[in-house]
C-alpha positions as CSV (number, residue, x, y, z in Angstrom):
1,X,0.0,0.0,0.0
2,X,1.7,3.2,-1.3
3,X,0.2,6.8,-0.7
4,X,2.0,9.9,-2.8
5,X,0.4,13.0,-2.3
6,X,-3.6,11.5,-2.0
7,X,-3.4,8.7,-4.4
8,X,-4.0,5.2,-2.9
9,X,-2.5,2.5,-4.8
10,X,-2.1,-1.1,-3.2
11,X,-1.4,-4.5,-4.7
12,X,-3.8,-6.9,-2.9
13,X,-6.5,-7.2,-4.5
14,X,-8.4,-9.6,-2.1
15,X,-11.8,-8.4,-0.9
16,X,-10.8,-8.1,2.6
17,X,-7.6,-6.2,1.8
18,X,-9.4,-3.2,-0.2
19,X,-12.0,-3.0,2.4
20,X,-9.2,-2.6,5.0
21,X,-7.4,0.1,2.6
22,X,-10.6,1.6,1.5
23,X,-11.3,2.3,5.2
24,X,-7.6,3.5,6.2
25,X,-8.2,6.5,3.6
26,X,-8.5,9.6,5.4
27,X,-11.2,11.2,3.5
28,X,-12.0,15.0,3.6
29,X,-14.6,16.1,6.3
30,X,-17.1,17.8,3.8
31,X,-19.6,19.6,5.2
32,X,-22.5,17.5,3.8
33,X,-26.0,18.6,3.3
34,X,-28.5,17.5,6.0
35,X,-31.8,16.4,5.0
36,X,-34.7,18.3,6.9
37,X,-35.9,17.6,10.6
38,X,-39.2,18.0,11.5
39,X,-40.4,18.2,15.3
40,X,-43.7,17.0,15.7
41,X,-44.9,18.1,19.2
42,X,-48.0,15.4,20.4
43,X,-50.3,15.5,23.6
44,X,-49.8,13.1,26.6
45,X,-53.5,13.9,27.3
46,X,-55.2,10.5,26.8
47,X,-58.7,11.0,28.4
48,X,-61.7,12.6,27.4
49,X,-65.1,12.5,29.6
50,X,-63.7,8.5,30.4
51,X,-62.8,7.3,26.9
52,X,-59.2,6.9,25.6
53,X,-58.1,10.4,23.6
54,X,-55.0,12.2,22.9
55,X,-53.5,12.2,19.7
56,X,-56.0,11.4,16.8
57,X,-53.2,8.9,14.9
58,X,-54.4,9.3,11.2
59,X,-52.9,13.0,11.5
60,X,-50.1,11.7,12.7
61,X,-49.4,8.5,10.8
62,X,-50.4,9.9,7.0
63,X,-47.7,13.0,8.1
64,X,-44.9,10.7,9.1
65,X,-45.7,8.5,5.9
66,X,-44.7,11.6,3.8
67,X,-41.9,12.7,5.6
68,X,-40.6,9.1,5.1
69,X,-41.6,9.3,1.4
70,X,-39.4,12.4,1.5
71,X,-36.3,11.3,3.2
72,X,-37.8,13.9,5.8
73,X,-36.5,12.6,9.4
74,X,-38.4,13.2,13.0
75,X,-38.6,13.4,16.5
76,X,-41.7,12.8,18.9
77,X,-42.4,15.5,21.9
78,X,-44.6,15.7,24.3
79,X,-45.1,17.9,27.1
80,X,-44.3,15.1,29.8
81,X,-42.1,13.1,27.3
82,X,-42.3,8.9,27.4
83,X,-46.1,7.7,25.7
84,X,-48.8,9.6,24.0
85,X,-52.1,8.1,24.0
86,X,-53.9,8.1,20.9
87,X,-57.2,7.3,19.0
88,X,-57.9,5.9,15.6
89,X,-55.7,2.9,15.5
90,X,-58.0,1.4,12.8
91,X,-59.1,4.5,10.9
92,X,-57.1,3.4,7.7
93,X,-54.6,0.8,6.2
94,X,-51.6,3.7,6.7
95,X,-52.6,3.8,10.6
96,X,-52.9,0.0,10.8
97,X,-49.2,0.0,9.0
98,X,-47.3,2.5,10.5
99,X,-48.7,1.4,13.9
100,X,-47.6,-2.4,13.4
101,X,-43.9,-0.9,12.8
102,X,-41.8,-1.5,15.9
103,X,-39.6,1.5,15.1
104,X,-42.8,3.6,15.2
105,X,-44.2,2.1,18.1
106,X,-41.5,2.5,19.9
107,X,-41.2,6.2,19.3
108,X,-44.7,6.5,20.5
109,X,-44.2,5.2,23.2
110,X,-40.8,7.3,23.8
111,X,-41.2,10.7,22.6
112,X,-38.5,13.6,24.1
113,X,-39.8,15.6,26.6
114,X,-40.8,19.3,25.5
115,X,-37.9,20.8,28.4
116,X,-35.2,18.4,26.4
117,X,-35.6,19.6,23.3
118,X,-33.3,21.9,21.2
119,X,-35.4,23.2,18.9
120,X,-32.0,25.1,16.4
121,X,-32.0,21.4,15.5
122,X,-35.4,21.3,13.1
123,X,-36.2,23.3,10.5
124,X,-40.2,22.4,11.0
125,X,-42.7,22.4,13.7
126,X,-45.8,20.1,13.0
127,X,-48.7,19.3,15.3
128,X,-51.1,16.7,14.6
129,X,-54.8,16.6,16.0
130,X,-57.0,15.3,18.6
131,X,-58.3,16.3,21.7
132,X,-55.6,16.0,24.0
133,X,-53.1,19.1,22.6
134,X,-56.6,21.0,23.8
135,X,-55.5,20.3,27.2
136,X,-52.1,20.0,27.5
137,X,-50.5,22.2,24.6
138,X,-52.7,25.2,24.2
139,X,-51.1,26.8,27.0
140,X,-47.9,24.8,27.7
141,X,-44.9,27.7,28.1
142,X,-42.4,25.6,26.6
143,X,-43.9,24.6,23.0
144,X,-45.0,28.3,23.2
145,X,-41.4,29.2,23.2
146,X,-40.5,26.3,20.5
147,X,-42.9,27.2,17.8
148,X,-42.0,31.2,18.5
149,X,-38.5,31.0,17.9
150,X,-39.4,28.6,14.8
151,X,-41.6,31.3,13.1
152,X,-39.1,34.1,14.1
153,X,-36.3,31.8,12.7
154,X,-38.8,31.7,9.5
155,X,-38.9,28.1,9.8
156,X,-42.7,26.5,8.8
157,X,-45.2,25.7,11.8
158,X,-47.9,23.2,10.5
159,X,-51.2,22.1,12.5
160,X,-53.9,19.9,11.2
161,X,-57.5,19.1,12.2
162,X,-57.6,20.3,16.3
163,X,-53.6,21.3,16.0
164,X,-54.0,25.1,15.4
165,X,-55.7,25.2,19.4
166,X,-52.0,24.8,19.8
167,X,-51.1,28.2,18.1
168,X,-53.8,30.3,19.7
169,X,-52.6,31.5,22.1
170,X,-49.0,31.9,21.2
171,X,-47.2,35.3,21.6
172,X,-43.8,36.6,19.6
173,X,-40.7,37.6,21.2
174,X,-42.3,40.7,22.2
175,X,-44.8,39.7,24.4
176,X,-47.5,41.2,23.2
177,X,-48.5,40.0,19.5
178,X,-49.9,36.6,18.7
179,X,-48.7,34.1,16.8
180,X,-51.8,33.9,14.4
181,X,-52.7,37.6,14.3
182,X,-53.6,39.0,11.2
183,X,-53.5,35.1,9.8
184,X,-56.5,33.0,8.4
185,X,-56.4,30.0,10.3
186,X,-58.6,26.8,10.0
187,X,-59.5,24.7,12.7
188,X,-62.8,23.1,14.7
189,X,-64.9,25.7,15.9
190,X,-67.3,25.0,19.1
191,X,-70.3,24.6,17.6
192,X,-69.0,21.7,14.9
193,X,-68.0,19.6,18.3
């Protein structure tokens, strides 16, 4: 094996030999392009007058089907971190898939806790709906302080069916104006519930 100014030669020709050269190359460290992160912030809110709530999974599952699609990767928050309930486990064949992947399952039932979570490292904010952000997210200081320095940052915030409850009520950096002010915004109202 002979190196002269960044030209690998070697003799061997064995398998196991060029994968032992090929790996004592030193290669550049190029700054390689990083594929999007998105955070997607979920409830740990699973009751609702006695029946099981939280996150309603469609929302979630048909989002993290794109993403995949995309190369797009993901994290899981929650307010308390760990397990988010959810509802709608049999709504559709993407549900039914996505929920019989272990990898998935798994980050259901281990998603970062809101205080843990650096949010310079994603370049999207996405809530999905159900019930439960209506009770744990619509106020919750932290998100609020996620999603604000994502908008500021012009980074995208996305919220789907019962999601935008999440935005309401978030203020910018200076306190005073909301989030959504002077924005269309769709969402349930009271009277479709």
């Amino acid at each position: 094996f002979v190196s002269i100014k960044n030209i690998y030669v070697w003799h061997d020709h064995s398998n196991e030999n060029i994968d032992r050269h090929l790996n004592s190359i030193p290669l550049p460290q190029a700054s390689l392009p990083t594929m999007p992160k998105i955070l997607i912030i979920a409830s740990n809110h699973g009751d609702l007058a006695g029946k099981p709530n939280g996150t309603y999974l469609p929302e979630l599952t048909h989002a993290v089907e794109v993403f995949a699609a995309e190369g797009i990767e993901y994290d899981l928050a929650s307010p308390k971190g760990g397990k988010i309930p959810g509802y709608g486990e049999d709504a559709d064949d993407v549900t039914k898939k996505l929920l019989a992947d272990a990898e998935f399952a798994a980050r259901l039932e281990s998603t970062k806790c809101l205080e843990d979570v650096d949010g310079s490292l994603y370049d999207a904010i996405f809530y999905p709906g159900g019930y439960g952000l209506l009770f744990d997210l619509s106020e919750n200081a932290t998100a609020h302080k996620l999603v604000t320095a994502a908008y500021e940052s012009q980074k995208p915030i996305a919220a789907v069916c019962h999601g935008p409850a999440a935005l309401a009520k978030i203020k910018l950096a200076d306190g005073e104006t909301l989030l959504i002010a002077d924005k269309e915004v769709t969402g349930f109202t009271r009277e479709e519930e």
